[in-house]
N, C-alpha and C positions, 0 to 999 in steps of 0.2 A: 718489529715487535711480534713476539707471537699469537698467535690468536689461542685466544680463551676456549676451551671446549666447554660447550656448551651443557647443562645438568642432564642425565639421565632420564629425560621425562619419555621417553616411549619404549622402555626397556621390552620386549617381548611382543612389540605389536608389529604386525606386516604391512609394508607400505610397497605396492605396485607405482612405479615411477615410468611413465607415458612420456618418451621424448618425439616432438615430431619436427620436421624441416624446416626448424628457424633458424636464422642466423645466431640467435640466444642459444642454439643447445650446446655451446660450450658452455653458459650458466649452468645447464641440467650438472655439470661433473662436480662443483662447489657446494650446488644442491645437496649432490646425492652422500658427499663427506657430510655435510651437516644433518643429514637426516639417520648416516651409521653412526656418528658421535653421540646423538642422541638419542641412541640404544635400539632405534627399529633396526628391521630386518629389510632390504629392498631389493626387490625383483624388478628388475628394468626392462622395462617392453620400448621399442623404437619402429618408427615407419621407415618403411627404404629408404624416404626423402632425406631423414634424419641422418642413416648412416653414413649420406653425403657430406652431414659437415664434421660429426664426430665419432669415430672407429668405434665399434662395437665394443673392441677387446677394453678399451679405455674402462668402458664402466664394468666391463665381468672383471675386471681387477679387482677395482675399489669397492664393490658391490660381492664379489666372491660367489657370482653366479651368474651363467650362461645369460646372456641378452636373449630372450624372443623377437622375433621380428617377422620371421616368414607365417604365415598362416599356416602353411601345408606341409611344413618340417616338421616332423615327430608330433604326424597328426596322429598318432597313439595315445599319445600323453593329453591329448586334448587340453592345451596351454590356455585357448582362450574360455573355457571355463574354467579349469583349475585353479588358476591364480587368483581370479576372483574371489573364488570361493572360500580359499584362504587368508586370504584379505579384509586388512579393516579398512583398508583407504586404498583406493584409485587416485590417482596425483599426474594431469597432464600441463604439464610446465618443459617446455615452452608448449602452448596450445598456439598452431597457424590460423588462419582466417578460415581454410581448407577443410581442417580438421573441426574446427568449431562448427563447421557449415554439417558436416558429416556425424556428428556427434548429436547436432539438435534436429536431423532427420533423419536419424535410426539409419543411416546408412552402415553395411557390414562388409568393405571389400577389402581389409585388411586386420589382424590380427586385434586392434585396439577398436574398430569399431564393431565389432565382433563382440569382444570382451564386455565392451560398452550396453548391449542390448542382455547382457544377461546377469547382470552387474547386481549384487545384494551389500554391497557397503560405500558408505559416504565417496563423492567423488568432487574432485578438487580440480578446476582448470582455472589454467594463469596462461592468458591470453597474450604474443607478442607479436607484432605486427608494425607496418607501418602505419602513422598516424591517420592519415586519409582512409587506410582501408579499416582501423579500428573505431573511426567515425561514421564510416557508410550506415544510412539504414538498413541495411540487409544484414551485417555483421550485429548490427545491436538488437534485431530480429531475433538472432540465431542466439543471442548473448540473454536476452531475456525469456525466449522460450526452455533453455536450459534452466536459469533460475527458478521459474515458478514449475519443474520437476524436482527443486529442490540438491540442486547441483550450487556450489558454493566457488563463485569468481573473484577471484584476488584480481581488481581493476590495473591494469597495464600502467607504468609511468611516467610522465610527460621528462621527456630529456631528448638527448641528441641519440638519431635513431641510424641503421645501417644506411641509409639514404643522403646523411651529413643533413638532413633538415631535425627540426626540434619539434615534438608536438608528444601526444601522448601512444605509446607502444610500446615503449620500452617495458621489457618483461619484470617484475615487481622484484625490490629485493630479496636475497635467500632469506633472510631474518623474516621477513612477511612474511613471505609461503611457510617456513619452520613454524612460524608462530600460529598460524592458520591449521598447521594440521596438526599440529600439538594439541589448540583447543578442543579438535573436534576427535582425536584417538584415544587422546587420555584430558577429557574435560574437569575443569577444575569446577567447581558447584559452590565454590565457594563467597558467591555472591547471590546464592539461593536466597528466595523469601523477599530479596534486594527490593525496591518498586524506586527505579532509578528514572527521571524527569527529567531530559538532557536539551538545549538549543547550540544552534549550528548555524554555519555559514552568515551571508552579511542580510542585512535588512535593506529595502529602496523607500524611498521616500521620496514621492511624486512631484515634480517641478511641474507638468504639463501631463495631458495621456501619452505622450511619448518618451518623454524624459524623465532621470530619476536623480537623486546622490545616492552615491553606494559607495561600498570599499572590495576593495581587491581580493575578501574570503571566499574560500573555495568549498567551503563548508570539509574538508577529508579528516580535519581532527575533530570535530564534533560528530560523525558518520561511522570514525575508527574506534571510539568512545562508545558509543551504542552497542556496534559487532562486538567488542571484545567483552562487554558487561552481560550479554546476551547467551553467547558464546561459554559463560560463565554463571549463569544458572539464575541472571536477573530478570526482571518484568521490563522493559524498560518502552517509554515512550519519547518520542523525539521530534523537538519541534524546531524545521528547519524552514528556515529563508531561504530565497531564489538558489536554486544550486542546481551543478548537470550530473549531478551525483546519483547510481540508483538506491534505491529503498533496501537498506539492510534486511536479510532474511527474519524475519520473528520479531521485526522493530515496528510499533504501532506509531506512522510517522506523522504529523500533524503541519501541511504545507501556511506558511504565512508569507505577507510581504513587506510589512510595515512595523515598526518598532513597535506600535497600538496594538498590532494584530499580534504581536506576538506577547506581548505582556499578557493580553485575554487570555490568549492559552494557557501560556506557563501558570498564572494565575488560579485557570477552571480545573486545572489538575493538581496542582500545590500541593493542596490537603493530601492526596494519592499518595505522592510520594515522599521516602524515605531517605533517597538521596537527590541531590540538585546539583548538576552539573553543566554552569552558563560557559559553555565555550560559543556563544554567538558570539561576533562581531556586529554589534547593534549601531547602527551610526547616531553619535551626539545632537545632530541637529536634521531640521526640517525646514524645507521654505513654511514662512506663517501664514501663505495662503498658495491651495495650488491652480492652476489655470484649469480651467472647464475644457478649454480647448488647446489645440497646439498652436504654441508661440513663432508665428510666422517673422524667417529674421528681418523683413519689411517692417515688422508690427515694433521692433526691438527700440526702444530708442537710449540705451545706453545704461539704466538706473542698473543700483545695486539688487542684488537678488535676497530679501530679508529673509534672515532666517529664526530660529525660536527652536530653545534646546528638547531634545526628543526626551523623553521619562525614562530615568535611570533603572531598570528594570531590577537588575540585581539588588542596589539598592532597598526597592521596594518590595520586594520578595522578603527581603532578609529580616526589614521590619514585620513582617506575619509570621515567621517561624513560630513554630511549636515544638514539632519533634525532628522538623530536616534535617537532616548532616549537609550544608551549605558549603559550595564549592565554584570558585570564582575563576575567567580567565582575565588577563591584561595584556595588551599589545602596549608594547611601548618600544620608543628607538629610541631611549638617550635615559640614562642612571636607572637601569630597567628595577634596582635594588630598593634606591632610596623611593621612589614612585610605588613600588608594588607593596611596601610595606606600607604606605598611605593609608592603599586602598583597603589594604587587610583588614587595619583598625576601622576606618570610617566606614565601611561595609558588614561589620563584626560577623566575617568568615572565618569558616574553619579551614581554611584551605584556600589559598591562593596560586596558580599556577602563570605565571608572568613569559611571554615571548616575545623576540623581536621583532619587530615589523620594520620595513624600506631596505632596501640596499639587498648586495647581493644574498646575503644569508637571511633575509625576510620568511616570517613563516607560511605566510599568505600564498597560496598558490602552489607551494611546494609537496612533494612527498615526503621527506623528512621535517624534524623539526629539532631543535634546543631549546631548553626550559629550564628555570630557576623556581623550583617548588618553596612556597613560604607557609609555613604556619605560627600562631600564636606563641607559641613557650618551644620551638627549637629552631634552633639553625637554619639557616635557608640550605636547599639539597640541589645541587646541579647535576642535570641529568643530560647527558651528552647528546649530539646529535645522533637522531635513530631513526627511520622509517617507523612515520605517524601508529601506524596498526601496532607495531612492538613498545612504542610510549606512550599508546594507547594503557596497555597492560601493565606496562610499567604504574603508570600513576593510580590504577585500579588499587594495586596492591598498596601505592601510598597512602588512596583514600581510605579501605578498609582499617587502617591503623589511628585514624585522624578520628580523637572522641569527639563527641558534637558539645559545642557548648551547652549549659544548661539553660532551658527555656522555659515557658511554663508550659504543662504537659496538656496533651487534646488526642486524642484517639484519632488513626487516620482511619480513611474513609476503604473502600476494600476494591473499589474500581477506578479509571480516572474516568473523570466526564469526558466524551462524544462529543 
C-alpha cells in the first residue's frame, strides 16, 4: 500500500538534518523523505562515523544538496556557521552517546559540534543507542544538561536493539521526530489560553515501607499529552505517579504516589483548569491497613491480604465540574466498547478515550498505542496504532472539537495552587 504524503505543514522552512555513526542512520534516509514531503528544505550535515554506514551521495539525492561533513572543505563558505544561520531547526537523529557527550560539553572537533556552539535556532536530538549505554548515569547527565539549555529530546524506544537484546535505544519513530519538529517550526497555538490539568502513569499503594500494588503504566501517553498541548500554546500542569520518565519542557509537573495524593492535586488545581485530561492509571484498590514495618516472610503466616476500593477520582472530579471540558482514559482487555460506553454515561464525560491493556498489543509499557475515542451524541472513532506523541495530537485535535456539557457556570481561578 502506498504511503500517504503527509500535509504540507513546513512549506518554506529550513531544516539542518545532523546524521551521526549509529547503526539507525539508515532511518535518517526515511527521515529525510518525510521531512521534503512536508515542504521543508534540508541540508544534511553527517560525522565521518556516519558516512560509514550510509553514503553521502544517498541523501545529496533525496535532499538535492551537497552533504557537509568535512570541517575544513570549502572553509570559504564557512558551512558551520552558515547553515545555521539559515536555519530554523538543527535536527540530530540518529544522535550516538559520542555525540550527546560532545554536544553537552561544547566540544568543536567536527563540523556539527562546531555548528552546535554557534547555533541561534531550536535544536532537536533523538538519541540512539544501546540500552545499557542509554541508561548509564553519564549518558543521562549529558541528556539532561542539554535539556535545561533548552534543547528538545525525542526519548529513544524500548525494542529489539542492534545488539539482538530489547531494552530502550531504539531511535524514535519518523512520525515522532516529524511530529516534534513540525510543532516547534511551524507551531500551531491553537490551544492558546488552553489551562490544560493532565495525570499520568500508575499510582502505589503501600502494603509494607517496602512493598506496594501498582500496574504496569509507564506514564509516556499522559507525558506525550502534556508535550504536544504545550507544544501547542497551552498552560498545562501535570500530575504524574511513579514514572522514569523526564519532566516535559514548560510542563509544571506535580510528583505523587498514592491514589489520595493524587486526587489532592487534581483536586487543588480543578478550579485552574479548562480542560482535564485523566489518563492516569490509578489502581482500584488498597491494602485497608498498611504495615508500619517490613513484613518479614518469617512473620507471614498465610492470611489473605484485605483490601478496600481506592476513590474513583474521575468520578469525583466530574461531580464538581463547573466549566471543565472532562476527558476520561479506560484500560480494558475484553468488549473494550460495550465497558467504555458504561463509563462514559456513569462518569458524565465529554470524552472518553478507551485502550487495551494485557497480551501482546497492551498499551501499557509501549511506545505506540490503539484507541477507540467515544463521545456522547457520535460514533465511536478508531484511531489506528501510531506512536504515543503523534496520538498524542491526534486526540488534541479531537478534544478541541468535543463541546463541554452544560454545567452550572463559576469563573476559574487565573493560577493553579502550589
Amino acid at each position: 500500500m502506498a504511503q500517504t504524503i503527509p500535509r504540507l505543514q513546513m512549506g518554506g522552512k529550513r531544516v539542518v538534518l545532523a546524521v551521526t555513526g549509529s547503526i539507525a542512520a539508515y532511518k535518517a534516509v526515511g527521515l529525510l523523505r518525510l521531512l521534503t514531503q512536508s515542504g521543508a528544505t534540508v541540508q544534511v550535515v553527517m560525522t565521518e562515523a556516519a558516512t560509514r554506514f550510509v553514503a553521502p551521495l544517498t541523501f545529496e539525492v533525496l535532499s538535492g544538496s551537497p552533504v557537509t561533513s568535512d570541517l575544513f572543505a570549502g572553509h570559504q563558505d564557512m558551512k558551520h556557521l552558515s547553515l545555521t544561520e539559515r536555519a530554523d531547526l538543527l535536527l540530530v537523529a540518529p544522535c550516538t552517546a559520542n555525540t550527546l557527550a560532545k554536544l553537552a560539553l561544547g566540544l568543536a572537533d567536527n563540523v556539527l559540534g562546531t555548528m552546535a556552539l554557534t547555533l541561534q535556532c531550536p535544536l532537536v536530538i533523538c538519541p540512539a543507542m544501546d540500552g545499557d549505554m542509554w541508561a548509564h548515569p553519564t549518558v543521562q547527565a549529558h541528556a539532561e544538561t542539554l535539556r535545561r539549555r533548552g534543547a528538545v529530546l525525542v526519548e529513544p524506544e524500548i525494542g529489539e536493539l542492534a545488539s539482538g537484546q530489547c531494552g530502550q535505544g531504539r531511535l524514535a519513530a519518523e512520525e515522532t521526530i516529524l511530529a516534534t519538529v513540525e510543532a516547534i517550526v511551524q507551531p500551531r497555538l491553537d490551544w492558546q489560553g488552553e489551562r490544560v490539568l493532565i495525570s499520568a502513569g500508575p499510582t502505589q499503594e503501600p502494603i509494607d515501607p517496602v512493598r506496594f500494588l501498582s500496574n504496569g503504566s509507564s506514564g509516556k501517553m499522559g507525558y506525550a499529552l502534556a508535550e504536544a498541548a504545550v507544544l501547542r500554546g497551552a498552560e498545562v500542569v501535570l500530575v504524574s505517579g511513579p514514572t522514569r520518565l523526564p519532566r516535559p519542557s514548560r510542563v509544571t509537573v506535580v510528583p505523587v504516589v498514592t491514589a489520595d495524593e493524587m486526587l489532592h492535586a487534581l483536586t487543588a488545581r480543578f478550579d485552574w483548569a479548562t480542560t482535564v485530561i485523566m489518563a492516569a492509571a490509578v489502581g482500584d484498590f488498597r491494602p485497608k491497613q498498611a504495615l508500619s514495618h517490613k513484613l518479614k516472610k518469617e512473620e507471614w503466616t498465610g492470611e489473605s491480604l484485605q483490601l478496600e476500593r481506592t476513590p474513583d477520582i474521575l468520578l469525583a472530579l466530574s461531580a464538581q465540574r463547573t466549566h471543565q471540558r472532562m476527558i476520561g482514559f479506560a484500560a480494558e482487555t475484553d468488549h473494550l466498547l460495550e465497558h467504555g460506553q458504561s463509563k462514559l454515561r456513569k462518569k458524565q464525560l465529554d470524552m472518553l478515550v478507551v485502550n487495551q491493556v494485557g497480551g501482546q498489543q497492551s498499551a501499557f509499557g509501549r511506545d505506540d498505542n490503539e484507541v477507540m475515542v467515544l463521545t456522547p451524541d457520535a460514533p465511536p472513532v478508531h484511531m489506528p496504532r501510531m506512536p504515543k506523541r503523534q496520538l498524542a495530537d491526534k486526540l488534541l485535535d479531537h478534544i478541541g472539537q468535543v463541546p463541554v456539557r452544560a454545567v452550572r457556570p463559576s469563573p476559574a481561578s487565573s493560577s493553579p495552587s502550589q
